[in-house]
N, C-alpha and C positions, 0 to 999 in steps of 0.2 A: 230190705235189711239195712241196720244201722253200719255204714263204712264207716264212720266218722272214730281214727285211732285215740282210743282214750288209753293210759295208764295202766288202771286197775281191770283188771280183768273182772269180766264180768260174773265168772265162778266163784270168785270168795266168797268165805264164809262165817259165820262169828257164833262163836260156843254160846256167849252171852251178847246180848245185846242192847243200848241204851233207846229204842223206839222207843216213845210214846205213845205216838198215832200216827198212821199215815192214810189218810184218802184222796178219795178223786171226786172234784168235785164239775159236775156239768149246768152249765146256766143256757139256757134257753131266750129266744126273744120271745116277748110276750106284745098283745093287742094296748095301744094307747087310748087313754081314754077321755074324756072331756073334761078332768079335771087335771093342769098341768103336772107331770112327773109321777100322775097314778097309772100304774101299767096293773094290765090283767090277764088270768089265764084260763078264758071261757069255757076249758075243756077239761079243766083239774077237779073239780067236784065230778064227773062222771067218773075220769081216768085212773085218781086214787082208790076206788073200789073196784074197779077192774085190774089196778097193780097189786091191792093188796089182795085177791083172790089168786094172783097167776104168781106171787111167790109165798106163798102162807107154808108151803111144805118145804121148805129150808127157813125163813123168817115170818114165823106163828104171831110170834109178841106182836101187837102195833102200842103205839104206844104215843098218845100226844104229847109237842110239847105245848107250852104257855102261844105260842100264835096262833094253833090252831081254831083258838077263840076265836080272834078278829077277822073279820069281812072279807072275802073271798079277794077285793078288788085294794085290800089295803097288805100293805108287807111282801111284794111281789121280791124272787127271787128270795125267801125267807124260809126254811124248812120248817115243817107245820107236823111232820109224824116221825116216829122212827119204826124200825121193823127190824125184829132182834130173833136169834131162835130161842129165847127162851129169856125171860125178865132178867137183865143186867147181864147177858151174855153177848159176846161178841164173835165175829165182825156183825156189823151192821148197816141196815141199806136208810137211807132219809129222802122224802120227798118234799115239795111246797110248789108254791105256784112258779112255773120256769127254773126251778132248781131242782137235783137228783144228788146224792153223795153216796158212796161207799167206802165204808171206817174199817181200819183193822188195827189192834194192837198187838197184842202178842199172844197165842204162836204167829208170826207170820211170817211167811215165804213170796216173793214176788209171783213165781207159778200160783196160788194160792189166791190174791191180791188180782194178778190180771184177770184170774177165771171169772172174778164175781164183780171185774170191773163191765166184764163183756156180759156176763147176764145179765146186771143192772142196764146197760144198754138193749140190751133184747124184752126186756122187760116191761122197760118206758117205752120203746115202740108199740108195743104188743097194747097197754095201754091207753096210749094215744092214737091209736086205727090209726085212720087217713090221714090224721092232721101231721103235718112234715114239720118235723122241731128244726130252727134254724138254730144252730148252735149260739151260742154271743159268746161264752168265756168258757174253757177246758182249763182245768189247774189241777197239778199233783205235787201234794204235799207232804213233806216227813218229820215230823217232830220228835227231838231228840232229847235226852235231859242226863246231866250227871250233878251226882252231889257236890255242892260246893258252897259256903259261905263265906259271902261275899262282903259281911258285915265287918269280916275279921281276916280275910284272907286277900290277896295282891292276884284281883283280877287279872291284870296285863300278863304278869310273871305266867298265869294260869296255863292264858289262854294263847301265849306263847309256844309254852312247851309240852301242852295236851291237844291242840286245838292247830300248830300251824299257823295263828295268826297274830301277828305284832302289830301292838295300836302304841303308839309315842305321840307325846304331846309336850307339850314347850314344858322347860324345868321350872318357870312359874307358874304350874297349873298342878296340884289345887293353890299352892306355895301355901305360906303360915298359917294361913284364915282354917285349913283342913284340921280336922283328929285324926288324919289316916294319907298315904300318900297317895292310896291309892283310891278308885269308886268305889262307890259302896253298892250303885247299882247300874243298869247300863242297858238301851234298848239302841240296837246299832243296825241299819237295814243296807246293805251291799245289793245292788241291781246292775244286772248284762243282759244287753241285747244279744240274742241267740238267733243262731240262723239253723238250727236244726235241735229240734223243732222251732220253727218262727216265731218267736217271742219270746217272754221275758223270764228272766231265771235269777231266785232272788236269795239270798243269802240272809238270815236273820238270827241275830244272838241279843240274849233277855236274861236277866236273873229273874229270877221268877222262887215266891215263894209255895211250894205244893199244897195243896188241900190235901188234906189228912180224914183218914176214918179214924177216929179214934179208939176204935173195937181191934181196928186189924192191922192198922200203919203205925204201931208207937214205938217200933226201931227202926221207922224211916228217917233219914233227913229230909229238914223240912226244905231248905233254903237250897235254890239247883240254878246250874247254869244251864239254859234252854238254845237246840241252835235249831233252827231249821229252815229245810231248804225245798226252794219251790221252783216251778216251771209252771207261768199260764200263756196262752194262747187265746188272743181275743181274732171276732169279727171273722175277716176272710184267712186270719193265719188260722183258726180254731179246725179242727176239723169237723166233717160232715158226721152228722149224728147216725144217718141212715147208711153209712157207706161205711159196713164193717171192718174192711182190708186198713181201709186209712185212718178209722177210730182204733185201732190194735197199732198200725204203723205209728201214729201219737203216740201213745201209750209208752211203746217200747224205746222211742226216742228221748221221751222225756226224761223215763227213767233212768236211762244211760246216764244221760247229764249228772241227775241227782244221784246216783252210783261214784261217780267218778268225782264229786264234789265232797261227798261223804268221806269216801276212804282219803282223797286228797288231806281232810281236815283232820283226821283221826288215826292217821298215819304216824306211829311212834307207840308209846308208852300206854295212853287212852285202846290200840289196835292190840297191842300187845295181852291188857287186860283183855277185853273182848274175846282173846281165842283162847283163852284161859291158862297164855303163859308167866299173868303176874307181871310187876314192872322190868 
């Protein structure tokens, strides 16, 4: 069980909420090969039709992407299929040589989220028989996104007083040379060494302009401010792939962090909205 006293409790909950996507992604080592920095995964051409046979009755769709073309021994660590219930439906599992993921958008509930993070893990063993996956990287990711245009609006102001965080910079920057005082756009990457779970926990905000359906998005905003926050775990801090107790103990540590990094940042007006009491 996670001690570690965080803030937000880990019961809240939000009427509406700004996910994107959030998964988990597991990277595996793979066999080196005699061409320098080509790794390969001898067992992934068997293991992929024995994975997609042992989940086909919740994820039917398979579905390639564009690597699936190239050479078993080239793009390691690259996801090569996805496995959907049903074409463009989600959540969704992904495989490739030494890589596994599992994606959720919305509806999502963390209960929900761990169950399919543990049968993705039950799954690539079941797959892979005897051969023991040494883990190399564990990462859980959340992306976030709210309307914002940034072309025309005062990022810092924004992101001050929805967001909790203040970026200042010398009163000569952009000075006269700008049409605006403010960015117009911004990729800003914040990292902490963690000690529970062992590794790195990273903070990331982006303007980002959305891709749009044109059929069914044309009262979206296009233009969004993007934050998202991650926890990976490389080598011997990762955990054991075959050792369920302590891939669930990851799991629920990491999330914690990203729990309590979230509400920390969302904390006011942006929380407010969310529970759907408006500003």
């Amino acid at each position: 069980m996670n001690t570690t006293k965080f803030h937000f409790p880990p019961e809240i909950k939000l009427e509406n909420s700004p996910l994107m996507e959030a998964w988990l992604e597991i990277r595996w080592q793979l066999e080196s090969t005699d061409v320098p920095r080509f790794k390969r995964d001898p067992v992934f051409a068997f293991a992929l039709g024995v994975f997609y046979e042992s989940v086909k009755d919740l994820f039917r769709y398979k579905e390639p992407l564009s690597a699936s073309r190239a050479p078993d021994d080239i793009l390691p660590h690259v996801v090569r299929y996805r496995f959907r219930p049903a074409e463009a439906e989600w959540p969704l599992l992904q495989l490739g040589p030494g890589v596994a993921t599992v994606n959720f958008t919305d509806p999502y509930t963390w209960d929900s989220f761990k169950e399919k993070a543990l049968y993705l893990r039950n799954k690539l063993l079941n797959a892979y028989g005897e051969v023991k996956l040494k883990a190399q990287v564990m990462a859980l990711r959340y992306r976030n996104g709210v309307p914002f245009e940034s072309s025309s609006n005062d990022l810092f102001a924004f992101s001050a007083r929805n967001l909790n965080t203040s970026i200042a910079l010398s009163d000569h920057i952009p000075g006269p040379v700008s049409s605006t005082p403010w960015p117009t756009g911004a990729n800003i990457n914040l990292t902490f060494d963690l000690s529970k779970p062992k590794g790195i926990g990273t903070l990331q905000f982006a303007t980002a302009v959305r891709q749009q359906d044109l059929e069914t998005d044309l009262e979206k905003p296009d233009e969004m401010l993007i934050w998202q926050l991650e926890v990976v775990s490389k080598g011997t801090d990762a955990p054991e792939i075959n050792q369920e107790q302590e891939f669930a103990h990851w799991l629920d540590l990491a999330h914690a962090v990203i729990h309590e990094w979230f509400f920390a940042l969302i904390d006011g007006p942006l929380r407010r909205s969310y529970e759907g009491e408006g500003e």
